[in-house]
N, C-alpha and C positions, 0 to 999 in steps of 0.2 A: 098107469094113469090113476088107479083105484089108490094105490100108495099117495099120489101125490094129492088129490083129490083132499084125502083125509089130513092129512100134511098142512096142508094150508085151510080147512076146517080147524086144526087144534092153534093153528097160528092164530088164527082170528078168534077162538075163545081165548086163548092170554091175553092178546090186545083187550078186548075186553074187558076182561076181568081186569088188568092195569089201569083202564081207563076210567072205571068205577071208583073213584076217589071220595074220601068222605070229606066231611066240614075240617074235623080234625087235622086227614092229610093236608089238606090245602093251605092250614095255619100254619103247619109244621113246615111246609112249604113257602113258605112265607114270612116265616122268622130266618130261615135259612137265606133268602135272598135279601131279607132288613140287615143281616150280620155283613153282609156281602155287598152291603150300599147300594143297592138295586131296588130304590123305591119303587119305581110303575111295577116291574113285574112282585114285589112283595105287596102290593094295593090291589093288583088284580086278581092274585090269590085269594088274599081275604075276602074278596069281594064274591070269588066262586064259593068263598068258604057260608059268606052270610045269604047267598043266592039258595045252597042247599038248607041252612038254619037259620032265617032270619033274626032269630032271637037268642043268636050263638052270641053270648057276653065278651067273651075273648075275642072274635074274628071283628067283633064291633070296635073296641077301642082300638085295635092294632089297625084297623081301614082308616080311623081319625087321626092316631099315629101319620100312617104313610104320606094321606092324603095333606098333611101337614106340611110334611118334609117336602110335597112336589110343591104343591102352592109357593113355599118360600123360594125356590128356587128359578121356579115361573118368572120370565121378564112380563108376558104379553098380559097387562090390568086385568082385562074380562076373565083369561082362563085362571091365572093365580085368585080371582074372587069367587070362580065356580069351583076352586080347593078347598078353600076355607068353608065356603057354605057345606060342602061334600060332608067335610070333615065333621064340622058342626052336626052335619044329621045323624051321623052314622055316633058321634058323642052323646048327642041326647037319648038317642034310643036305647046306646050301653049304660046310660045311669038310670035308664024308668026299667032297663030287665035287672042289675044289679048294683041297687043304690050304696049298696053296704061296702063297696070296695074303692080305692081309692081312685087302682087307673081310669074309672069311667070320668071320676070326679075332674081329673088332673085332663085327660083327652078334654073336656068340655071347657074347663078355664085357658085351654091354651087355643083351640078350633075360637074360640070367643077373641079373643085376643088377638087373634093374628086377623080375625073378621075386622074387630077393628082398628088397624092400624089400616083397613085398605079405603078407611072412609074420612070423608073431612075431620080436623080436631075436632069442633063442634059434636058432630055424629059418633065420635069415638067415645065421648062421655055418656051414652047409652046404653054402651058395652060395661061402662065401668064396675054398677053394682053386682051384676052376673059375673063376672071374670072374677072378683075377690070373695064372692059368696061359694062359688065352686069352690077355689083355691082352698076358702078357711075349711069347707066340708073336708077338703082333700086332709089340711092336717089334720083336724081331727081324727082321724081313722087313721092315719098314717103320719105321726108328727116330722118326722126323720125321710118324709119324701121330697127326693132334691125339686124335682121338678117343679111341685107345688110351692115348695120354699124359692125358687126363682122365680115362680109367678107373681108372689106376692113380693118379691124383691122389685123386679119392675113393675107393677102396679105403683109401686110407692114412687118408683123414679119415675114413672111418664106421669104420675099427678105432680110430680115437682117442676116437670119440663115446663108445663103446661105453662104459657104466656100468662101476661096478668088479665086480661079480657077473659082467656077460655077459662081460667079459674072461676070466674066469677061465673059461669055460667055453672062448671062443675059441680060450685061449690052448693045451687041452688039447685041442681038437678040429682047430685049424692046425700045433698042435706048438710047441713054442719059435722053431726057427730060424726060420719062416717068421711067426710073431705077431709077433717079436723085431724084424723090419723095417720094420715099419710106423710111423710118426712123422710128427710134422706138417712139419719141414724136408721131407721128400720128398712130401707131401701137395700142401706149397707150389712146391717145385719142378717136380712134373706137371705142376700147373696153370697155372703160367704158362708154361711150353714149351709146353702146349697154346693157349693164347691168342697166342703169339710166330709159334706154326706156322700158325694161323687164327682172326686178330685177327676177323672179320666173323662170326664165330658165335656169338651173343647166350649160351649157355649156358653156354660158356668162360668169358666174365665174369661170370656170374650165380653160379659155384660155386664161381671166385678168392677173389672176393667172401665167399663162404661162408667159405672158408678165413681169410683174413683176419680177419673178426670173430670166428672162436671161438677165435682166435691172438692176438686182443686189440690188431690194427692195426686200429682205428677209422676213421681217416682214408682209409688206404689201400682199408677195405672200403666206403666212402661213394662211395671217387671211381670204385669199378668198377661200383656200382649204378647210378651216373650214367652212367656211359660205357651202361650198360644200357637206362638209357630214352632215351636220345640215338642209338642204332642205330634203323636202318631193320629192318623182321619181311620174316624169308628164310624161316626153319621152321614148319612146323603150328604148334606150340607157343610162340612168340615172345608171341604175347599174354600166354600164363597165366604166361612168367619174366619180363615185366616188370611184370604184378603185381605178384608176389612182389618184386621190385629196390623198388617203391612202397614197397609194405607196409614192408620193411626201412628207407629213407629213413625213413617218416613216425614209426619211432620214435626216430627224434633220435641 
């Protein structure tokens, strides 16, 4: 009895002691389930990870990361907007502990971005000066960051979408100089520096692509939808863009 007694005493110190996780393990825990396309359980990590450091810089952008990847994938309005927002806080708070690095920069221009795409056109040109002012911080500290470089790739294309009405609101809510910049020559030019910088990330060619057919290169937009369903799925979301590359193919 006395054997066993102690027996299950030392069991329950290793539990223990296993259990005692740092911010660190959690993250490392957590890039291991981002590798492995298991957004919620890599978000809840981080999220033990920022619970134990709230002002852990890494555990912060990687939470706006995940929180990211679930929102996009979210059908149901309300929760895909309580994503974005998530995302959004957990970005700001990684660029006011580490302004000097880019991924806070890049979390916050994209948490921004995807905030507004969930709100009337109107309401999304409020988002507009935030999401390119991140972005441009982002390349400066880091010119060669894909990510950044597709934010401002589509920044340029959804101000080009934009109807002739909401331009004019735009163009009075960004101002001249900064409305004045936006064109598809640099929509196009983002977006393939971003895919030159990080050809293996299905989204880069899914939104080249983009750019390409409302630019009227047909061809050019077919062969990046192909190059699309011919990659191997790295992101949460790989499935639902090559859908979308399908969908685009099958109308001729």
């Amino acid at each position: 009895m006395r054997a066993s007694r102690y027996l299950s005493i030392g069991m329950l110190l290793v539990a223990s002691v296993a259990g005692a996780q740092t911010a660190a393990d959690h993250i490392a825990l957590g890039d291991k389930e981002y590798v492995a396309m298991n957004a919620p359980a890599a978000l809840a990590h981080y999220e033990e990870a920022i619970k134990l450091d709230p002002r852990n810089y890494e555990a912060l952008w990687k939470a706006s990361r995940s929180a990211v990847d679930l929102g996009a994938a979210e059908r149901n309005d309300e929760k895909r907007e309580a994503e974005f927002k998530l995302a959004e806080r957990y970005a700001r708070t990684a660029v006011e502990v580490n302004p000097g690095d880019a991924e806070g920069h890049f979390s916050l221009a994209r948490a921004l971005g995807k905030n507004a795409l969930t709100q009337s056109p109107r309401s999304r040109i409020k988002y507009a000066k935030d999401v390119r002012n991140q972005a441009l911080e982002c390349l400066k500290i880091n010119p060669k960051h894909a990510g950044c470089l597709h934010v401002m790739g589509m920044w340029n294309a959804e101000v080009m979408r934009l109807n002739g009405f909401t331009r004019a609101i735009a163009k009075n809510f960004l101002g001249g100089q900064i409305f004045n910049t936006a064109n598809w020559a640099e929509a196009r030019r983002y977006m393939e520096e971003s895919v030159a910088n990080e050809p293996d990330r299905i989204v880069h060619h899914l939104d080249l692509a983009g750019v390409y057919r409302d630019t009227g290169e047909k061809a050019k937009a077919r062969a990046e939808y192909q190059t699309v369903m011919r990659m191997p799925n790295r992101d949460y979301n790989d499935r639902q863009y090559k859908a979308e590359a399908d969908a685009e193919l099958r109308k001729g």
